[in-house]
N, C-alpha and C positions, 0 to 999 in steps of 0.2 A: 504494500500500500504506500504509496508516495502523497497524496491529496485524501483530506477525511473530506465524507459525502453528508451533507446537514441536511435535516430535516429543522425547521424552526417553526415550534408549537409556541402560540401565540404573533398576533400580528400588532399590539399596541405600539406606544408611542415609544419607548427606549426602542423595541425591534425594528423602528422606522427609524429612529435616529441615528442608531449606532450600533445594533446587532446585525438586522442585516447586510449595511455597509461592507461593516466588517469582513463577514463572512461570502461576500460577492467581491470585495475588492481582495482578500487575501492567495496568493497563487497556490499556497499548498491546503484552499479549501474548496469546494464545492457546494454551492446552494441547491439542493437536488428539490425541496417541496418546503411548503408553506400551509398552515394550517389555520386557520381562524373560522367560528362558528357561520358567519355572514358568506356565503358561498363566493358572490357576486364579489364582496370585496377581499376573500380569498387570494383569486383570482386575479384584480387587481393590483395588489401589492405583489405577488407571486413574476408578474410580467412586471413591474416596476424594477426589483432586482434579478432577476435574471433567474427566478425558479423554475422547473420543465413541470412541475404537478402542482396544484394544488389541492387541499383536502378541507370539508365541513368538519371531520368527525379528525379529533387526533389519534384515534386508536386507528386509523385507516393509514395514517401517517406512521404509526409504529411498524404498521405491516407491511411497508416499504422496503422491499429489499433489495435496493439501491443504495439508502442512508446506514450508514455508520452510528454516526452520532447526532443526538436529538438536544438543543438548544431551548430551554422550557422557560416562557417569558409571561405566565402567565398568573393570575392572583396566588396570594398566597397560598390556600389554602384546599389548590391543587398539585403543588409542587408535588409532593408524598407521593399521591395515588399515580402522578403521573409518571416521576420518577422510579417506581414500582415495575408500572407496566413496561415503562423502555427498556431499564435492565431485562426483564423477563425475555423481553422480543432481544436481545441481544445487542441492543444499540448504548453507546458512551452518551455520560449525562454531565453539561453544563447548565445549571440548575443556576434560576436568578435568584437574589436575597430577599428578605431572609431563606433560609436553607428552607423552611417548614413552619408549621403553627409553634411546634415545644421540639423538644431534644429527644422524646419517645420517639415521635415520625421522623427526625433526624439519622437516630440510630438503625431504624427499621431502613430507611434510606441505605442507611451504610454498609449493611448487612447484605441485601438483595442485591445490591452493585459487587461487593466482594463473591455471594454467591456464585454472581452471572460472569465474572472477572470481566469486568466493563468498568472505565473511568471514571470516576464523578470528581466532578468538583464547584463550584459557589462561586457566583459573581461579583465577588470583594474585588471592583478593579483598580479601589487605591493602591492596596497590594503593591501594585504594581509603578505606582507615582515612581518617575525620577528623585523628586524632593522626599519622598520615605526613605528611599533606599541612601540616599544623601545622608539625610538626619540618623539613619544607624548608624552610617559611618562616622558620621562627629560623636555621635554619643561612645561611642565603642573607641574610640582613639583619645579621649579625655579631655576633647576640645570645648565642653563645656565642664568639666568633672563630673560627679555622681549627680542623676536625674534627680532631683528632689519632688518637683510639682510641675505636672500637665494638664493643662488648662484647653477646653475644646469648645466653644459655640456652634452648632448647626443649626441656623432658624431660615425656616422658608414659610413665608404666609401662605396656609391654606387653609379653607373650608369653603369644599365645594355642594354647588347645589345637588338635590338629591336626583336632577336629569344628568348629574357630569361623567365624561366615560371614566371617569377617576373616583367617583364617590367611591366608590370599594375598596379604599383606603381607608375610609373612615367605616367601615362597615366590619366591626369585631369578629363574625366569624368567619369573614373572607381574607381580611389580612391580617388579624392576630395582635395589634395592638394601634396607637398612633404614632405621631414622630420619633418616640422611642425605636419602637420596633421596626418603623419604614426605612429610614435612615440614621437612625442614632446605631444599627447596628453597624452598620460602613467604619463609623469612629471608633467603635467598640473591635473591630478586627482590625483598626492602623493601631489601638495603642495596646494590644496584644501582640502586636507582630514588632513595634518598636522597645515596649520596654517588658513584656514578657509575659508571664501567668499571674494572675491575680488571686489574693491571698483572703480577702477581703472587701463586701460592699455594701452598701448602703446605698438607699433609695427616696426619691418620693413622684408623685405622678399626679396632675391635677389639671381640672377644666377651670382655668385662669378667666374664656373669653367667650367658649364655643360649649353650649352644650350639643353633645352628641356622645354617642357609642364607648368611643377612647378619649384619650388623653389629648389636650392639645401643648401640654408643656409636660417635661418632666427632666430631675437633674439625679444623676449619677454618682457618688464619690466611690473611688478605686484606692485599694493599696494593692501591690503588685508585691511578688516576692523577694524581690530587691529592696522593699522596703518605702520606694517612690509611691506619690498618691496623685490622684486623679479624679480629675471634674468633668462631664459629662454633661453639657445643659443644651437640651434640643427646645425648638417650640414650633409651634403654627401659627402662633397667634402673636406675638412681636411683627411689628413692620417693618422695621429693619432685618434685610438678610444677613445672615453671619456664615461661615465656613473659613474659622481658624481655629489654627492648632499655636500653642504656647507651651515649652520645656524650660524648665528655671531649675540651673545646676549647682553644685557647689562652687565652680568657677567659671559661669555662664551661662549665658540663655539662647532659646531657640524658637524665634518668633515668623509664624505665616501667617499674614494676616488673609488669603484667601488658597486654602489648599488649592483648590481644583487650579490654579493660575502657578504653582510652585516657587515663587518665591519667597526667601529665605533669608532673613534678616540675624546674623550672629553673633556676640554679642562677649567679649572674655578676653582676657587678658590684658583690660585695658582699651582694647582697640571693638571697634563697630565693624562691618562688613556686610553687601549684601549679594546673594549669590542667585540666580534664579535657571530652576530647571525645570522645565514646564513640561507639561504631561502628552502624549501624545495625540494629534488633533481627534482621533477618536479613540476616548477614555476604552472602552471595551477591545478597540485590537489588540493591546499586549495581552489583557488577559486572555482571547482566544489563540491567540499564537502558541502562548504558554503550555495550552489546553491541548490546540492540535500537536504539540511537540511530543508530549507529555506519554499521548497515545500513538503516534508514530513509531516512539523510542523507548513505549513501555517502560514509563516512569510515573511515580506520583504526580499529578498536578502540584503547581507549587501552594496552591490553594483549595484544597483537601475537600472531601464532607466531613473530616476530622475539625475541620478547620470552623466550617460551618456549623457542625456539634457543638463547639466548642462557644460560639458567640451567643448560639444557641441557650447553651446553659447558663452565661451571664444575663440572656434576656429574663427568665426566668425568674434569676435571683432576684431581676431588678422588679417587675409585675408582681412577684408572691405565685400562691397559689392561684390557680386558673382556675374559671366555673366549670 
């Protein structure tokens, strides 16, 4: 096999923005079908990137035996069963975030895939930031000394009406929490994957602005086993957007005042500096690269269902018990 052959189940707006790009513009991929319930518009986005089948139903898309591996963009709260049935039919799973509703259908996920020896891995595509991989390396060469305090805002205003193709975000049993769980998990696997296992956390989660379903704010505090602690404060309901990350060391600091942009403000030894490494124009190709690599050369994805279990279980600790 030299090219993996995609199926991508679901046709929403990230798979319009930047999954299927992805995986039409990549040479060692192939966009074999398209699946979305709306036949007509199927079909249409199907010929928009360069798919040869479309499908109503995705279990018609699993029975494909063309595709390889299945790209699953669809609400939460199908991830599990869909993921389920791909392994089964034998096809590799790039599964979007969160992994699942809880860490039960995360492991049942992990389970069925190792069964089937088929890939899986989670659409964490910060993972993958130039500016992450950067800031390990300062932190890891003592360029700021020991992490002390990480500091995170992710605020995007929404609440949408109950006609929006997106209300299913706010709709608890289809996506499993609110900004927490939508995108506060994204921050939760950069400061797992930068300063490590987390040792201890503490919670609170509340409707500040918006009644509905979940949460429209909620903040996080982390101690990691290093010792270093961490703040986690997502919202919906702020009108100011935020998406920065802040590292305060024993001898420096590590200020982005907008991840997705990568720049990198450093701060020690006396001297200031600012270094910028920006992400690549489409957020999701390294992670699929990673992904087709990964099953090309029969290796882990660098970003696991382990991985996804793992944020999994911090969502958890952070909600409590589920109904």
């Amino acid at each position: 096999m030299t090219r993996l052959r995609w199926g991508l189940i679901g046709c929403g707006d990230i798979a319009r923005k930047r999954v299927a790009p992805a995986l039409r513009d990549s040479p060692a991929c192939e966009l074999v079908a398209v699946n979305r319930a709306q036949s007509a518009l199927a079909e249409s986005f199907a010929r928009t990137f360069g798919a040869r089948r479309w499908y109503a139903d995705w279990q018609e898309l699993l029975a494909d035996a063309d595709i390889d591996a299945v790209y699953i963009a669809t609400p939460v709260h199908l991830h599990a069963p869909q993921t389920l049935a791909a392994a089964e039919a034998g096809k590799h799973v790039l599964c979007e975030k969160p992994m699942a509703l809880d860490p039960g259908e995360c492991a049942r996920m992990i389970d069925v895939c190792r069964a089937n020896r088929v890939r899986l891995a989670v659409a964490y595509y910060r993972h993958f930031y130039p500016a992450i991989a950067r800031i390990k390396a300062l932190i890891a060469s003592g360029a700021i000394g020991d992490p002390v305090v990480a500091q995170i805002n992710a605020f995007e205003r929404f609440n949408p009406p109950p006609d929006h193709p997106r209300h299913w975000l706010v709709e608890k049993a289809r996506a499993g929490g609110g900004p927490m769980f939508d995108f506060g998990c994204h921050r939760l696997e950069v400061l797992l994957h930068v300063l490590g296992p987390v040792r201890r956390l503490t919670s609170l989660a509340a409707n500040v602005a918006f009644d509905r379903e979940v949460e429209d704010t909620a903040v996080a505090t982390l101690q990691f086993e290093s010792g270093a602690c961490a703040t986690l404060t997502v919202t919906h309901a702020a009108q100011e957007p935020q998406d920065t990350l802040d590292i305060f060391g024993t001898g420096g600091s590590l200020h982005v005042a907008e991840l997705n942009a990568g720049r990198i403000r450093i701060v020690g030894g006396g001297e200031e500096r600012v270094e910028v490494h920006a992400p690549d124009a489409n957020l999701h190709r390294p992670l699929i690269d990673d992904f087709v690599d990964a099953v090309l050369n029969d290796r882990d994805p660098a970003v696991s269902g382990e991985t996804g279990k793992t944020v999994a279980d911090l969502e958890q600790r952070i909600y409590g018990p589920r109904d």
